[in-house]
C-alpha positions in Angstrom: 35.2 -131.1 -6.4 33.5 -129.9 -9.6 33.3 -126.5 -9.1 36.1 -123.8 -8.5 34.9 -122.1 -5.1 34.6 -125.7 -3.5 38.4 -125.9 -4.8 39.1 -122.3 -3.2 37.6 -123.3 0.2 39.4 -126.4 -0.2 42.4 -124.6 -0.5 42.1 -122.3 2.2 41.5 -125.6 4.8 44.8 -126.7 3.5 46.6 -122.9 4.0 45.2 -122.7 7.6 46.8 -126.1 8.4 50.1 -125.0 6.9 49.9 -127.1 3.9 51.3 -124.8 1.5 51.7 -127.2 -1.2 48.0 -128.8 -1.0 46.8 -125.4 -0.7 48.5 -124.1 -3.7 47.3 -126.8 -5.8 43.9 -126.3 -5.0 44.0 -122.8 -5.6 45.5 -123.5 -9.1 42.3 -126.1 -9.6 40.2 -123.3 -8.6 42.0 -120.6 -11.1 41.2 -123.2 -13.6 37.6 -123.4 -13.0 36.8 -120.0 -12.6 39.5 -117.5 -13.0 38.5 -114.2 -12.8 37.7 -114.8 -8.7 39.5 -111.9 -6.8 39.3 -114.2 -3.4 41.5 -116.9 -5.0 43.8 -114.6 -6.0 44.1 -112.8 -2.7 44.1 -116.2 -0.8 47.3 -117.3 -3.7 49.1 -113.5 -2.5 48.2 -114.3 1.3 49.8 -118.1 0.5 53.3 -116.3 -1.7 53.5 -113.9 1.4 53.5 -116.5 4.3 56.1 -118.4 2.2 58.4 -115.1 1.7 57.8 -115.0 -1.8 57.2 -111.3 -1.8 57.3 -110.8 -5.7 54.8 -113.6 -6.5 52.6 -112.3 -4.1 52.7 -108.8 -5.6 51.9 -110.6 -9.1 48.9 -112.3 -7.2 47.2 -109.8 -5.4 47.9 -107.6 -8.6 45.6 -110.1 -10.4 43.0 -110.2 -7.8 42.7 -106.1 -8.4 42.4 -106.8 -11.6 39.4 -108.4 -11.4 37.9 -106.7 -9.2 38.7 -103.1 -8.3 36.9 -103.1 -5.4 37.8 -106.3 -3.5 39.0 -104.3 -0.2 40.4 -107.7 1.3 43.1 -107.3 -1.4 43.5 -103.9 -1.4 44.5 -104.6 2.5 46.8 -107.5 2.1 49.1 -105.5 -0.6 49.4 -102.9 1.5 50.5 -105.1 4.1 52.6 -106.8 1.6 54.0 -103.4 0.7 54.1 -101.9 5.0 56.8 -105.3 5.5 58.8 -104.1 2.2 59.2 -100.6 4.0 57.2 -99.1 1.2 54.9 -96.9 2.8 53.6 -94.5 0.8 52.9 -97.9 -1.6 50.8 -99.1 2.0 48.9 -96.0 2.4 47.3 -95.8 -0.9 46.3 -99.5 -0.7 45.0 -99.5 2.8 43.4 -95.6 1.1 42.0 -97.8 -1.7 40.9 -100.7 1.0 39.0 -97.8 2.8 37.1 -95.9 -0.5 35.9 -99.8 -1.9 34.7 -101.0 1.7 32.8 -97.8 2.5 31.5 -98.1 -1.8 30.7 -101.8 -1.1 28.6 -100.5 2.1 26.6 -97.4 0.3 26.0 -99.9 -2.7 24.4 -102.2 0.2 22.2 -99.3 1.4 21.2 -98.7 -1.8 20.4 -101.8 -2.3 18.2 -102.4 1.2 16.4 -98.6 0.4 15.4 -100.3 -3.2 14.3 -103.4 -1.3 12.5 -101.7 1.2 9.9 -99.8 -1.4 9.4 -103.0 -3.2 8.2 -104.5 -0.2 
């Protein structure tokens, strides 16, 4: 594939079937095709954590934030990273953070609908 999301979907096929290694590199083909894409990185933190690598996950989902403040879907996988650490106060504030983007992501989609509504 040419394109970086058909790499990350790739990759994802290859995580469900347990093929950590496949799946890795096609993240990494992905990454290299479009970096900045918070779902990669989550998917390359969700990938660390079911191998036990607890610190490269960390690093990953870390990036994915980066990216994107708001990607909820990482917000919630740290703070499960964080819950199976014992670092709970660390959990809260992600899952907290999970919360305030998902509930921003759905006013922004009202908004959005209410705008679209008086055009039509």
């Amino acid at each position: 594939p040419s394109c970086g999301q058909a790499w990350y979907f790739l990759g994802r096929c290859h995580a469900d079937q347990g093929q950590y290694r496949e799946a890795f590199m096609a993240y990494r083909q992905s990454v290299s095709r479009n970096e900045n894409q918070p779902d990669t990185w989550c998917a390359i933190g969700i990938l660390y954590q079911q191998m036990a690598q607890a610190r490269d996950s960390l690093q990953a989902y870390v990036t994915a934030v980066f990216f994107n403040q708001d990607h909820s879907a990482t917000w919630t996988d740290l703070g499960l990273l964080y819950e199976s650490c014992d670092q709970l106060v660390d959990a809260y504030l992600c899952y907290k953070n999970g919360l305030t983007s998902l509930h921003k992501s759905e006013r922004d989609e009202m908004s959005f609908e209410s705008v679209r509504e008086i055009l039509t």
